[in-house]
C-alpha positions in Angstrom: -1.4 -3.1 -20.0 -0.2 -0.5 -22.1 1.1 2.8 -21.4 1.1 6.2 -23.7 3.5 9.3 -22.9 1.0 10.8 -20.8 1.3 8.1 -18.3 4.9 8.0 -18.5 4.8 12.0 -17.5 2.8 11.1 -15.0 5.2 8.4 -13.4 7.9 11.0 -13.6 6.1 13.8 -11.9 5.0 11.8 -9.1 8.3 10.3 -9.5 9.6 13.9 -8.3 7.0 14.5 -5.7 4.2 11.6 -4.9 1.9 14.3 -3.1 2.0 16.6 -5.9 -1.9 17.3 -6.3 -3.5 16.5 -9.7 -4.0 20.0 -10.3 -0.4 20.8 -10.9 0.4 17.9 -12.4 -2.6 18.5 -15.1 -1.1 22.6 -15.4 2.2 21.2 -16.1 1.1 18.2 -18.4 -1.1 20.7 -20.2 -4.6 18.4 -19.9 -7.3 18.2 -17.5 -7.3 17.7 -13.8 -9.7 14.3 -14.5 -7.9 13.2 -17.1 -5.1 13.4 -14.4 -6.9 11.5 -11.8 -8.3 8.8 -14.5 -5.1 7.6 -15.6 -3.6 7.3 -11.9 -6.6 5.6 -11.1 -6.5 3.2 -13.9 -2.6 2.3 -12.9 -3.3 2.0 -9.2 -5.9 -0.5 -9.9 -4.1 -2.6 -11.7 -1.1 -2.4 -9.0 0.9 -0.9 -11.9 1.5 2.7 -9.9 1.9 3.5 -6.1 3.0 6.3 -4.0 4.7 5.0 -1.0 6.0 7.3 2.2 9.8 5.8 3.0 12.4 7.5 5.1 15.5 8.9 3.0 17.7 6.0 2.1 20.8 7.9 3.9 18.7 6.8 6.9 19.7 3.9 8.4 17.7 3.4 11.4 19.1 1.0 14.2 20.7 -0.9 10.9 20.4 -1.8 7.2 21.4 -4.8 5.8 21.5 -6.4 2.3 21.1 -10.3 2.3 21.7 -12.7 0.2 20.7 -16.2 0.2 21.7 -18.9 -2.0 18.9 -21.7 -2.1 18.5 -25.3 -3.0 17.1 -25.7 -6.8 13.5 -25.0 -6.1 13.6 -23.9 -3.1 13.8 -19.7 -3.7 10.4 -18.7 -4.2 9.1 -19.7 -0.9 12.0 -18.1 1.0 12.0 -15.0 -1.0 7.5 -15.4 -0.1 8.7 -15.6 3.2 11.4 -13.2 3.7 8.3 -10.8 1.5 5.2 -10.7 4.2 8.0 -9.7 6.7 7.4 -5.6 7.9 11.3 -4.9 8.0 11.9 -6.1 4.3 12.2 -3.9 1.4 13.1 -5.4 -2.7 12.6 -8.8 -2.3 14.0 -10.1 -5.4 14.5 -13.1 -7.1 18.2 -13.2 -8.5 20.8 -15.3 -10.6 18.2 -17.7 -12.4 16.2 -18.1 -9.6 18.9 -19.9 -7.5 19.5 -16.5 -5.1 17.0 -14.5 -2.7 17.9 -10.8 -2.2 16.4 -8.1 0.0 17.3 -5.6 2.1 16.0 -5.3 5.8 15.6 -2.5 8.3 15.3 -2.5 11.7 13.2 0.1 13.8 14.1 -0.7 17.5 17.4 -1.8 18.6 16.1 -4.8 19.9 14.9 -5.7 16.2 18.7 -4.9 15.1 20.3 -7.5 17.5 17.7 -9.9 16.6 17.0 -9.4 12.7 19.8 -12.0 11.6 19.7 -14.2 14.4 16.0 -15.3 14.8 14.0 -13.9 12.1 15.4 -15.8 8.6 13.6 -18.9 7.4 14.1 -21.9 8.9 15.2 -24.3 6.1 17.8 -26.9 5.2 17.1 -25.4 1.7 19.0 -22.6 2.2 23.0 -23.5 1.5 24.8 -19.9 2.1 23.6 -16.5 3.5 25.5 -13.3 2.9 24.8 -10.1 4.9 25.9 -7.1 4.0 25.8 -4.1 6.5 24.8 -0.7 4.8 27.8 1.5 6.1 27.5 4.6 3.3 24.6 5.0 1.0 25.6 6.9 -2.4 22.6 7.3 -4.1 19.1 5.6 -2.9 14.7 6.0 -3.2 13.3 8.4 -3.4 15.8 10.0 -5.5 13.8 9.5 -8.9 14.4 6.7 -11.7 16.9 8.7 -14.3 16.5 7.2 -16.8 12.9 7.6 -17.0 13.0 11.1 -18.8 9.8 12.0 -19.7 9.0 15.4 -18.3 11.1 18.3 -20.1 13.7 19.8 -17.5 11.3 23.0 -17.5 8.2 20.7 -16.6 10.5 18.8 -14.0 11.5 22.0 -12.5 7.9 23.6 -12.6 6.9 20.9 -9.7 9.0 22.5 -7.1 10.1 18.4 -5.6 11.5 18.3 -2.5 15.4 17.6 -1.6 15.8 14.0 -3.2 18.6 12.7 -1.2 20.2 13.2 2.2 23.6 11.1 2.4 24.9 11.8 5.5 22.2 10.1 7.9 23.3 12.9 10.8 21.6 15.3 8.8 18.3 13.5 9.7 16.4 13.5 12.6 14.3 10.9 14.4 10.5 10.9 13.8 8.5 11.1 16.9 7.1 8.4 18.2 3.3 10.1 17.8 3.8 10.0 14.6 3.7 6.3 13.7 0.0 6.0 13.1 0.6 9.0 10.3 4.1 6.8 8.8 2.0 3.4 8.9 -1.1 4.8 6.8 1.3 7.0 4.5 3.2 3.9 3.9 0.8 2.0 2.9 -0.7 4.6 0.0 1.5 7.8 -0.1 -1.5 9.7 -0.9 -3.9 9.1 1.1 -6.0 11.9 1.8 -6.0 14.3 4.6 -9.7 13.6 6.0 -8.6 9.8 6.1 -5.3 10.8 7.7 -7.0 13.1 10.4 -9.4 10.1 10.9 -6.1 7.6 11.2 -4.2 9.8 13.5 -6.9 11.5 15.9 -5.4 14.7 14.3 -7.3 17.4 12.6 -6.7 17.9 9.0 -4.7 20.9 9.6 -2.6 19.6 11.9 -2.0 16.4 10.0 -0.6 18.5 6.4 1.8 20.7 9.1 3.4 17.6 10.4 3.4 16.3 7.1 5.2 19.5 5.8 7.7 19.9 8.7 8.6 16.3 8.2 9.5 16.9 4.7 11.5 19.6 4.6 13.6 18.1 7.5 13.7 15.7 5.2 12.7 12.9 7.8 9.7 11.9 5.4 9.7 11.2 1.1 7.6 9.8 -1.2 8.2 7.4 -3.7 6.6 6.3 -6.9 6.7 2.7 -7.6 5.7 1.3 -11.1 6.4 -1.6 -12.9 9.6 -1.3 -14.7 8.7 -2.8 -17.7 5.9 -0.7 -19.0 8.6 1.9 -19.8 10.9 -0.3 -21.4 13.8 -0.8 -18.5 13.0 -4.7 -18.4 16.4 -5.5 -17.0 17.8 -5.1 -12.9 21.1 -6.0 -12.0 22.6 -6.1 -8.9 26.5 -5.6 -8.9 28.7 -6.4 -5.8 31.6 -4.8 -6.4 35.4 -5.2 -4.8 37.2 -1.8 -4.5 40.6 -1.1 -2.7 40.0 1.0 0.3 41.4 3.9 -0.6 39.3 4.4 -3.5 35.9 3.4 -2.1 34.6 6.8 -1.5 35.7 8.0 -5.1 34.1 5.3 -6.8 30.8 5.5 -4.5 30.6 9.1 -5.7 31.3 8.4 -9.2 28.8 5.2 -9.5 26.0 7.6 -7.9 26.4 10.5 -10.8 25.4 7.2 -13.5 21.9 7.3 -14.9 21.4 3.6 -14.6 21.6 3.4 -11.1 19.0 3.5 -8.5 20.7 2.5 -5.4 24.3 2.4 -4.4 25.9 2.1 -1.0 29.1 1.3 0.5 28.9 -1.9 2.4 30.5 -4.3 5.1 31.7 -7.9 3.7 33.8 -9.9 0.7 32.4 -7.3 -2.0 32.2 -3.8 -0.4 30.3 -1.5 -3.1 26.9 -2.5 -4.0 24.3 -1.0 -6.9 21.3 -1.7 -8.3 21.4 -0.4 -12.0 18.5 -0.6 -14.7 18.8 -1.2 -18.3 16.5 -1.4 -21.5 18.5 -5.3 -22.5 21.4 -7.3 -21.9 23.5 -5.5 -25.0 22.9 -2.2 -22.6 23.9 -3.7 -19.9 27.0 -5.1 -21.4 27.9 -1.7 -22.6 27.5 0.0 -19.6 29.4 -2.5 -17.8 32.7 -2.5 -20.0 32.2 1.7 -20.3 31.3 3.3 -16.8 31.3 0.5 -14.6 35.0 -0.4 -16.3 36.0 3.2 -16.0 35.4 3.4 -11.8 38.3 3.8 -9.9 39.4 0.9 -7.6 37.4 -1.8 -8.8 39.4 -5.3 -8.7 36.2 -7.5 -8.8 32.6 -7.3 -10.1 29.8 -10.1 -9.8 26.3 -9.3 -11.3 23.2 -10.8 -10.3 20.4 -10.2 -12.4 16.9 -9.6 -11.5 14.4 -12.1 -12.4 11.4 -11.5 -10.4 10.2 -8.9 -7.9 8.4 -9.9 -5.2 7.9 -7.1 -3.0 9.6 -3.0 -3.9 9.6 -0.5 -1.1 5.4 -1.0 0.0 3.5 -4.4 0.1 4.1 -7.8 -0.9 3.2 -7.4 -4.7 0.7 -9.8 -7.1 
């Protein structure tokens, strides 16, 4: 499907605040609350556009782990299927010419944490290495929006008001009740749902359902995040770099890697590489350059490995088509 520069606006905006109603986003864009409305619609039916509710990626729960798993030839895409209709996986991706399975995983309870390794991967000769990477620090993470995007002015970007995009220190953040599960499930499922069908979900009225909603944001407990298809604005290439960086400059080059435009996620992490990113691109000649400029310009770094992206299978929401 194609896309004009009135759906890319609209990606950003909701980029910067999924709930945003299509009122203001029309004000800002300058067009018509329906014309608003028609071209989400048309993008969320073909599973091109989402708004998903996520906890801040600073948030690490009872654990947060990156895998990898290195398969027999043939053998990825039914792991990675696997690993994909699971509820504690997030970006399950297809890596290194289909030879590699990525994804992160979350657990909610402890019980899940001391089991999530242990019990829960698939069960297969087929699989020759796993890696697992515990998240120790996250730099920069969803729903902090796509940078490189750019295609609201900074006065139009401004004029939406978003909330905080980031926490990084995850004692900043506090638990979510356990009343409001029902609300977390149905907003993670469609981001905006509306408030009728949220009263109707949680047992709440409508009033009390947009408070919690509220409080929950600006404790910045709750966040919504736009996914899209990467490729309809031309950033048709995700790498993953696992990075090797003397100890002592870890946090230096953490901070530095977060300020770069190409990246989306980066955390500090436990095992053989110990600074991880996800960074986008427009081709390989980009990625080149970014590697031998900012990436070679990070203090610290002894090693880099890049993976790159192939195929995703599932983003932050449900397994996708």
């Amino acid at each position: 499907m194609d896309i004009d520069e009135l759906d890319r606006q609209l990606i950003h905006a909701l980029q910067l605040d999924g709930r945003a109603p299509f009122s203001r986003i029309a004000e800002i864009l300058d067009v018509s609350d329906q014309t608003v409305a028609r071209r989400y619609r048309r993008l969320r039916s073909a599973d091109l556009l989402r708004v998903v509710a996520v906890p801040p990626a600073g948030y690490l729960a009872h654990g947060r782990w990156v895998l990898r798993l290195r398969c027999a030839p043939g053998a990825a895409l039914s792991v990675a299927e696997a690993l994909a209709r699971r509820d504690d996986t997030a970006w399950v991706q297809l890596a290194s010419g289909g030879t590699e399975v990525q994804c992160i995983t979350r657990a909610s309870t402890p019980d899940e944490a001391e089991h999530l390794l242990l019990d829960r991967l698939p069960r297969t000769n087929r699989i020759v290495d796993v890696a697992a990477h515990s998240v120790l620090h996250v730099f920069y993470g969803s729903p902090s929006p796509i940078r490189l995007l750019d295609a609201l002015t900074p006065e139009q970007a401004a004029a939406l008001n978003p909330h905080p995009e980031f926490v990084a220190d995850p004692a900043d953040i506090p638990q979510c009740s356990a009343d409001d599960r029902p609300l977390l499930d149905v907003l993670a499922r469609d981001g905006r749902t509306a408030l009728p069908d949220l009263a109707a979900e949680t047992g709440w009225s409508a009033s009390t359902v947009r408070r919690r909603v509220e409080h929950l944001r600006a404790l910045g407990a709750l966040h919504f995040y736009a996914e899209f298809d990467l490729r309809l604005v031309g950033l048709n290439h995700s790498t993953r770099l696992w990075m090797t960086v003397t100890p002592s400059d870890l946090d230096a080059a953490g901070r530095a890697l977060a300020t770069h435009p190409e990246v989306v996620f980066a955390a500090a992490t436990s095992g053989n590489t110990n600074l991880s990113a996800t960074v986008l691109c427009r081709d390989p000649h980009d990625l080149y350059r970014y590697l031998t400029g900012r990436v070679a310009a990070l203090p610290g770094v002894t090693h880099v490995e890049t993976t790159p992206v192939i195929r995703n299978l599932k983003r932050l929401g449900r397994l996708l088509h």
